[in-house]
C-alpha positions, -999 to +999 in steps of 0.1 A: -228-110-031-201-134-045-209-167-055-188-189-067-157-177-088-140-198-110-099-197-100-070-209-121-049-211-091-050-203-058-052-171-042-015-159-032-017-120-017-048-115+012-053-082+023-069-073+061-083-039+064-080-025+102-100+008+098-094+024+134-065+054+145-067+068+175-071+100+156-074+107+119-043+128+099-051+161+081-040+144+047-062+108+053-089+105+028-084+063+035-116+044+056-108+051+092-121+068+121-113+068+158-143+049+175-123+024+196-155+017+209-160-007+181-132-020+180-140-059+200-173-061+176-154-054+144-125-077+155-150-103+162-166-096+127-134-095+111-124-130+124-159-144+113-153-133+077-121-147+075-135-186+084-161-174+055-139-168+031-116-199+030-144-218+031-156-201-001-120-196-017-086-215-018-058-198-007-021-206+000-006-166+007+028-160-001+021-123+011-003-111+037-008-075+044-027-059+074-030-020+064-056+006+078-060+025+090-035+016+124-035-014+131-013-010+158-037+010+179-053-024+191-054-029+223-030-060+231-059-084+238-076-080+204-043-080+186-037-113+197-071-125+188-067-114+153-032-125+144-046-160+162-073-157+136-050-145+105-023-178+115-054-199+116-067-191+084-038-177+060-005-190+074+012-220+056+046-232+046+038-206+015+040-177+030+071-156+026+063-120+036+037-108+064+035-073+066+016-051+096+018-013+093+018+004+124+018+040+137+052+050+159+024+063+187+009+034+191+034+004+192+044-012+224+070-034+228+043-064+237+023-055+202+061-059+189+063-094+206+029-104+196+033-095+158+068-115+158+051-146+178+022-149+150+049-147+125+049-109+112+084-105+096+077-071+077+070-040+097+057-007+081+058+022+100+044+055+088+063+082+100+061+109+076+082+135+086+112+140+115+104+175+120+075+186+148+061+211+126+055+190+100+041+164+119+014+188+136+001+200+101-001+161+090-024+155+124+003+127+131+002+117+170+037+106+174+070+126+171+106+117+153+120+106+185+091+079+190+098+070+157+136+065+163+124+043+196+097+022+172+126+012+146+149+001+178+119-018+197+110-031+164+145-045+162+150-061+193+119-079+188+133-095+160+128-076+133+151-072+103+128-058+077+114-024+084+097-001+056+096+037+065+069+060+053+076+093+046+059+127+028+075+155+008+058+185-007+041+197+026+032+232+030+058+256+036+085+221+034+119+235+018+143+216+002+168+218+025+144+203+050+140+177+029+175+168+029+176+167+063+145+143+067+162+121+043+190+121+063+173+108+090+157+091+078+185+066+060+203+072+095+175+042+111+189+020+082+156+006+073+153-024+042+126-004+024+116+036+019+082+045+008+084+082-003+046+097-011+044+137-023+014+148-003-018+155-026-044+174-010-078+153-012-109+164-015-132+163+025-097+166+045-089+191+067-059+197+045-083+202+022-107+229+044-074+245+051-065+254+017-096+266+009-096+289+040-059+305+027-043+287+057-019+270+036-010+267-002-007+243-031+028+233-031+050+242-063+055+211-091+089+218-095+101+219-058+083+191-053+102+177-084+136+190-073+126+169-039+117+133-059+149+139-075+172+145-049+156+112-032+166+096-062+202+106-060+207+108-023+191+072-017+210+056-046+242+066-030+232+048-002+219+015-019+185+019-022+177+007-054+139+026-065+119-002-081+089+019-084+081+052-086+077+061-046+094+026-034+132+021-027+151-009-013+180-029-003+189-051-028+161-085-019+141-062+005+117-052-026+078-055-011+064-087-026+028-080-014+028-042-031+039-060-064+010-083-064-010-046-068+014-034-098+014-066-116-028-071-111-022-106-104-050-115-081-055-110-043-083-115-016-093-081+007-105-091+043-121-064+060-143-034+061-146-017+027-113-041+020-112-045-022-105-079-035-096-089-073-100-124-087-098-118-127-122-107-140-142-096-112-133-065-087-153-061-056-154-043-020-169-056+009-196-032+020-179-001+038-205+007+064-197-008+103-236-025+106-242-036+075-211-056+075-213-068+111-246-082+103-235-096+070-215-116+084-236-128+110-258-142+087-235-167+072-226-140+039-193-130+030-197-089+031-192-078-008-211-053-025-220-059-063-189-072-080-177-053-113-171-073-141-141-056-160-132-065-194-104-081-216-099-043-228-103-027-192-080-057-178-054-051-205-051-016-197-045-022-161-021-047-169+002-023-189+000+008-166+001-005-133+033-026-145+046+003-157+045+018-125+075-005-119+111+001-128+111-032-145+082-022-167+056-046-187+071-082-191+062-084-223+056-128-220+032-121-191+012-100-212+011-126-244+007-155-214-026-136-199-044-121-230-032-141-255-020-115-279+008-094-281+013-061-267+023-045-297-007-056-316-029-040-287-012-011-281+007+003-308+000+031-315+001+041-275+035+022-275+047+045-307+034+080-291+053+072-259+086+059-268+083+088-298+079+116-267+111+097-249+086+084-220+090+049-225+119+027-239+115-011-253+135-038-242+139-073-254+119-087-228+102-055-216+086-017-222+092+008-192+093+040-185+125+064-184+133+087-162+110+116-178+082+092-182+080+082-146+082+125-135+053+123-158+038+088-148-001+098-150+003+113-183+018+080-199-008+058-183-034+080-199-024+072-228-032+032-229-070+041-219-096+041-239 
């Protein structure tokens, strides 16, 4: 359980877990399931542990995410009673960007309505692929021309910054066909791309699949012909990559994913949501009952907190920055630890920019262009 944790300043990113699809994708190793069954008890958990949790903490968001999951596969009702709760609770004068992701299948144009009315002004919807082929191996419930009607419902609620999700690498994808999707997919002129090579994880039916011979494990350097032709094709078209799957119109960067790549600190709302007040990480427990009843005892829903430390801390710091096109900010580093970067990490710092992964700014270190194709590989190098 969290007690009390000492803050610097309030909390500025919250998170809200919504853990139910109507059915789960071949690829989705994420907590969900399809049991709308529960959905009016978790919803009336959820909101609970929200009233919890700014009793305990202080926060003024300047970003609030609700991920899953779908979230859009609530039924209308609940939706409203959750965004009532969410306005209650997290909404101020702060906040600045409030992001839903939602599933083409399951948006209406009342859930539309109802995110806008709440105040919603960042819509994320995954859709993964335009072609129906590829959409049937994914398990995705929706097809490209629900997609196409999503981004135009979406816009005549009011909506003026849409992300798009989609997937390259999938079996048997060539990349011609990814061409095409991109195409398409800069044809709905959305503010933000999120492009994701699938990886096969482990307990997904993907996963069964290529055990069974159905399908095969996609070639590195197609798949590294496909992230650079997105590179090229989108740049063409203004979409400026800022990290190594995210692209955007100039001022339509995601604030809320930055939060994430920057470790600056954020509050998780939700089953099995993670939260991260330095120096302590934490989830809130990830089974249905136990965090039901948690709540209903007064108790915010954490499991045992992990204490990272200064060494673990600077480490995250430096690669998930780096995961960023703008790289490490050299100041925020000396502002939060109190030391240098160089006198940390110099030897890391020496190996990389000696390979021609990383190059050093004035203000900065980040990656080039070969150190973000080889993006784990660098971050391995400032662990201990």
């Amino acid at each position: 359980m969290i007690k009390s944790t000492k803050l610097t300043k309030p909390i500025e990113a919250v998170y809200i877990h919504i853990p139910f699809c109507l059915r789960k994708c071949n690829y989705c190793d994420f907590l969900s399931f399809a049991q709308p069954q529960q959905m009016a008890k978790y919803v009336e958990a959820l909101i609970a542990e929200m009233a919890l949790a700014v009793n305990q903490f202080e926060v003024q968001a300047k970003t609030i995410f609700i991920g899953g999951g779908t979230p859009s596969c609530l039924p209308e009702g609940l939706m409203e009673q959750m965004l009532q709760a969410v306005q209650r609770c997290f909404v101020t004068d702060a906040l600045i960007e409030y992001t839903m992701e939602a599933n083409p299948g399951t948006l209406t144009e009342k859930k539309l309505q109802l995110m806008h009315q709440y105040g919603v002004n960042r819509l994320s919807l995954g859709v993964q692929s335009d072609r129906a082929d590829h959409l049937q191996i994914l398990g995705r419930i929706h097809s490209f021309d629900e997609a196409k009607q999503a981004v135009q419902m979406a816009r005549n609620a009011g909506f003026d910054n849409i992300n798009l999700d989609f997937m390259y690498g999938l079996p048997g994808q060539t990349v011609e066909q990814w061409k095409y999707t991109l195409q398409n997919a800069m044809a709905l002129e959305p503010q933000h791309l999120s492009l994701y090579q699938l990886k096969i994880e482990e307990g997904t039916v993907l996963d069964t699949w290529l055990a069974q011979g159905k399908i095969s494990e996609f070639d590195d350097e197609l798949a590294l012909e496909m992230y650079r032709m997105a590179q090229s094709m989108l740049a063409e078209q203004g979409y400026g990559q800022y990290e190594i799957s995210n692209y955007a119109k100039a001022g339509w960067e995601s604030l809320h994913n930055q939060v994430y790549w920057r470790t600056d600190d954020y509050l998780g709302v939700g089953l099995g949501a993670c939260s991260w007040i330095r120096p302590l990480r934490w989830n809130n427990s990830f089974d249905m009952d136990d965090y039901a009843a948690q709540i209903h005892k007064g108790r915010l829903p954490a499991q045992e907190p992990e204490h990272l430390t200064e060494t673990e801390q600077m480490e995250e710091t430096v690669f998930m920055a780096l995961r960023m096109n703008s790289g490490l900010e050299k100041i925020i580093f000396e502002q939060r630890f109190g030391q240098l970067v160089e006198a940390v990490f110099a030897a890391a710092l020496q190996r990389c920019i000696g390979r021609g992964w990383m190059e050093e700014t004035d203000t900065a270190y980040r990656l080039t262009e070969e150190g973000r194709v080889l993006g784990n590989l660098v971050f391995l190098e400032f662990i201990e």
